[in-house]
C-alpha positions as CSV (number, residue, x, y, z in Angstrom):
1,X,-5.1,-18.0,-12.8
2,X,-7.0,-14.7,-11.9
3,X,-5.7,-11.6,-10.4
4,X,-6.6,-10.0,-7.6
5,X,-9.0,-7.7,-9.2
6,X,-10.7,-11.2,-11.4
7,X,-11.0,-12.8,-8.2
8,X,-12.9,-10.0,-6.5
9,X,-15.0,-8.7,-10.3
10,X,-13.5,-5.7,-9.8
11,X,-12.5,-3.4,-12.6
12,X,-9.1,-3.6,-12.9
13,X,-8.3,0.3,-11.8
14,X,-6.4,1.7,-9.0
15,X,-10.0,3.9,-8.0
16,X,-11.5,1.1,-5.9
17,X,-15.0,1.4,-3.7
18,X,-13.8,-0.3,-0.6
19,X,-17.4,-1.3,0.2
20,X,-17.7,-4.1,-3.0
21,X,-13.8,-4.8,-2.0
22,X,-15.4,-5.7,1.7
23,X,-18.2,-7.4,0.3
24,X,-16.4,-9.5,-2.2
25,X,-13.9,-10.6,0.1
26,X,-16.3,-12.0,3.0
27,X,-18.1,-13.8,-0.4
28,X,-15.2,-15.8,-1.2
29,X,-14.0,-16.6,2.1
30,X,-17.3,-18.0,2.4
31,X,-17.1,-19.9,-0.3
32,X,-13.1,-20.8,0.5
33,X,-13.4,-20.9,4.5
34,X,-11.7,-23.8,5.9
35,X,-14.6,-24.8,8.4
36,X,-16.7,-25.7,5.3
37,X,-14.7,-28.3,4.5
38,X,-14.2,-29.8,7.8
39,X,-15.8,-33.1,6.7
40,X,-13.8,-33.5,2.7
41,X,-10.9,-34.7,2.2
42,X,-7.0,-33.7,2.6
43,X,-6.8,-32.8,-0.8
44,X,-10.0,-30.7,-1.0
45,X,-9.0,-28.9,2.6
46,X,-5.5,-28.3,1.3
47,X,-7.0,-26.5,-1.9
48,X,-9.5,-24.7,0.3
49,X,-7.1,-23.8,2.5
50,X,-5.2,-22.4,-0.4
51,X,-7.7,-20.0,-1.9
52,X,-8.4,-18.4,1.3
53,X,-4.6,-17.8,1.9
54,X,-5.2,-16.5,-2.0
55,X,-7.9,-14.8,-0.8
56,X,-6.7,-12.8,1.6
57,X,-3.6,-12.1,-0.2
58,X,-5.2,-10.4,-2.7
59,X,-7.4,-8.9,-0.2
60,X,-4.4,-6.8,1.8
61,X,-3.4,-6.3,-1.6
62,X,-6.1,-4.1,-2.9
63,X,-7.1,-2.6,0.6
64,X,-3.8,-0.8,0.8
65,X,-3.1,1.9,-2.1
66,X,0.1,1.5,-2.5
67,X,0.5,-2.3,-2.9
68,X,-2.7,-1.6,-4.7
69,X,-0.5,0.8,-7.4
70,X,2.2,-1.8,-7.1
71,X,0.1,-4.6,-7.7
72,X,-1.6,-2.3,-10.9
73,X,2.5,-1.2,-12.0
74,X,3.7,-5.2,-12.0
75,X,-0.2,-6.4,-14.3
76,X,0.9,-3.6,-17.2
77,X,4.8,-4.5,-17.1
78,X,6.3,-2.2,-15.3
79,X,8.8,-3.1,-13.0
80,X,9.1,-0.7,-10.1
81,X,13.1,-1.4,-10.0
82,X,12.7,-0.5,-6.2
83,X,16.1,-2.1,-5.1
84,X,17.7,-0.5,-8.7
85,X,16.1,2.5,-9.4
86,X,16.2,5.3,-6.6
87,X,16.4,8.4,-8.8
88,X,13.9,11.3,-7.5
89,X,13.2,14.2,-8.4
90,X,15.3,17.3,-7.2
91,X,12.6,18.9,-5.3
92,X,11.5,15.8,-4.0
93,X,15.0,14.9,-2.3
94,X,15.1,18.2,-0.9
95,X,11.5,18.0,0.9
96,X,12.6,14.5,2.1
97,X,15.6,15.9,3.5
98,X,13.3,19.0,5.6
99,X,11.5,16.5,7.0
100,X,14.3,14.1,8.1
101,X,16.0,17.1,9.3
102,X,12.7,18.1,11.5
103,X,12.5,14.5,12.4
104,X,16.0,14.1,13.9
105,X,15.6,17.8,15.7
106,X,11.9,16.7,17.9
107,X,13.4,13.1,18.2
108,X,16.5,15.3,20.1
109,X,14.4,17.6,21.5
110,X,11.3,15.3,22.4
111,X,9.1,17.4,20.9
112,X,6.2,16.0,20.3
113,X,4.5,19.3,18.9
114,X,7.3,19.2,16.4
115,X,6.7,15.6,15.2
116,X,2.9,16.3,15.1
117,X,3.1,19.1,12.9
118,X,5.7,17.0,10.7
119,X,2.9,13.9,11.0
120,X,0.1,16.6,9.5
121,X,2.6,17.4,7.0
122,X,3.6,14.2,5.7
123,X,0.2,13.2,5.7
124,X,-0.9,15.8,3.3
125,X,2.4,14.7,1.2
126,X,0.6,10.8,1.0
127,X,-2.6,12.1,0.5
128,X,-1.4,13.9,-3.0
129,X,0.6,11.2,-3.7
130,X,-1.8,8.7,-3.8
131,X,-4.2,11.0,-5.9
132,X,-1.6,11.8,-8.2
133,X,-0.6,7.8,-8.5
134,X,-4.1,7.1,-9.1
135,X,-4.6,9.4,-11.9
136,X,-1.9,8.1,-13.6
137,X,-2.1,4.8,-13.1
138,X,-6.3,5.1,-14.2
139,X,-4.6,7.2,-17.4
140,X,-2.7,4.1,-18.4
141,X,0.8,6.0,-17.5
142,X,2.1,2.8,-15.5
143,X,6.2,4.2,-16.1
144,X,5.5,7.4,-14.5
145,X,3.2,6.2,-11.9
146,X,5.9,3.7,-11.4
147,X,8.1,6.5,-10.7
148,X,5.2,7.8,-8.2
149,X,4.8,4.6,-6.4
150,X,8.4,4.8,-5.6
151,X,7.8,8.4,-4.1
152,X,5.5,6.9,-1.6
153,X,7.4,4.1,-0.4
154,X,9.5,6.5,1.0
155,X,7.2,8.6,2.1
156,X,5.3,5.5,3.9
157,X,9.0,4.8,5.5
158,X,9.3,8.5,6.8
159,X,5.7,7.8,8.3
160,X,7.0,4.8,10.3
161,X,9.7,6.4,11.7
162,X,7.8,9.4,13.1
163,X,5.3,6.6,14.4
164,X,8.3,5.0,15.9
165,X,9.3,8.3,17.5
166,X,6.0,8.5,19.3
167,X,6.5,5.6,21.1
168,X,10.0,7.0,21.9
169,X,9.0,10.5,23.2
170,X,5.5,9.7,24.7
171,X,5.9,8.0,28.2
């Protein structure tokens, strides 16, 4: 069976154009599209209806960089351990405990200058993140990206709290 990036021809490599992803993807839904086989048989609609499930799958899965580096972690062998593995860095738990701490003190206060100064910030955090993850993962350094990808899952969790906040705070 092909991966995600086989299914697509993409090099297998977390640097992606998103334009070819686009393009690939609407090729094999059209190819896979249930409508097209309107007239076959069960079998062939239940295989059709397959690959585009497949399809877009893989689709959400190489749009979004960090199931991308996920995705790219799990092909060379390495497990991210998420539920097992939650060692960070020093200086990483200390940042993520400065931004919970600003998060808990505008959610209190409703300050929504606060949380959008926060929002920039932990922006900026994904941002070199995801660079970082991609240079390691396009390195071949799947272990330490690994360790990377696990970075940004919490950072994409701080993310969804603040944007929970807004629709808290904002009437």
């Amino acid at each position: 069976m092909k991966n995600h990036f086989e299914l697509f021809r993409l090099p297998q490599q977390f640097a992606i154009d998103a334009g070819a992803l686009e393009r690939a993807y609407r090729e094999v839904q059209t190819q896979v599209h249930p409508d097209k086989f309107a007239a076959a048989g069960e079998a062939e609609k239940r295989v059709a209806m397959q690959w585009a499930t497949r399809a877009n799958e893989a689709y959400q899965t190489l749009k979004s960089p960090l199931k991308r580096a996920s995705y790219l972690c799990e092909l060379n062998g390495v497990d991210l351990q998420v539920e097992s593995n939650t060692a960070m860095p020093p200086a990483f738990l200390m940042q993520q405990m400065e931004w919970r701490e600003t998060l808990e003190d505008a959610k209190a206060a409703r300050d929504l200058v606060a949380l959008e100064g926060l929002e920039a910030e932990l922006r900026a955090a994904r941002k070199e993140e995801v660079e970082q993850i991609g240079a390691l993962l396009d390195a071949g350094n799947f272990a330490q990206a690994a360790q990377a990808v696990r970075q940004l899952m919490f950072l994409e969790k701080v993310a969804t709290e603040i944007a929970q906040q807004y629709d808290l705070i904002e009437p």
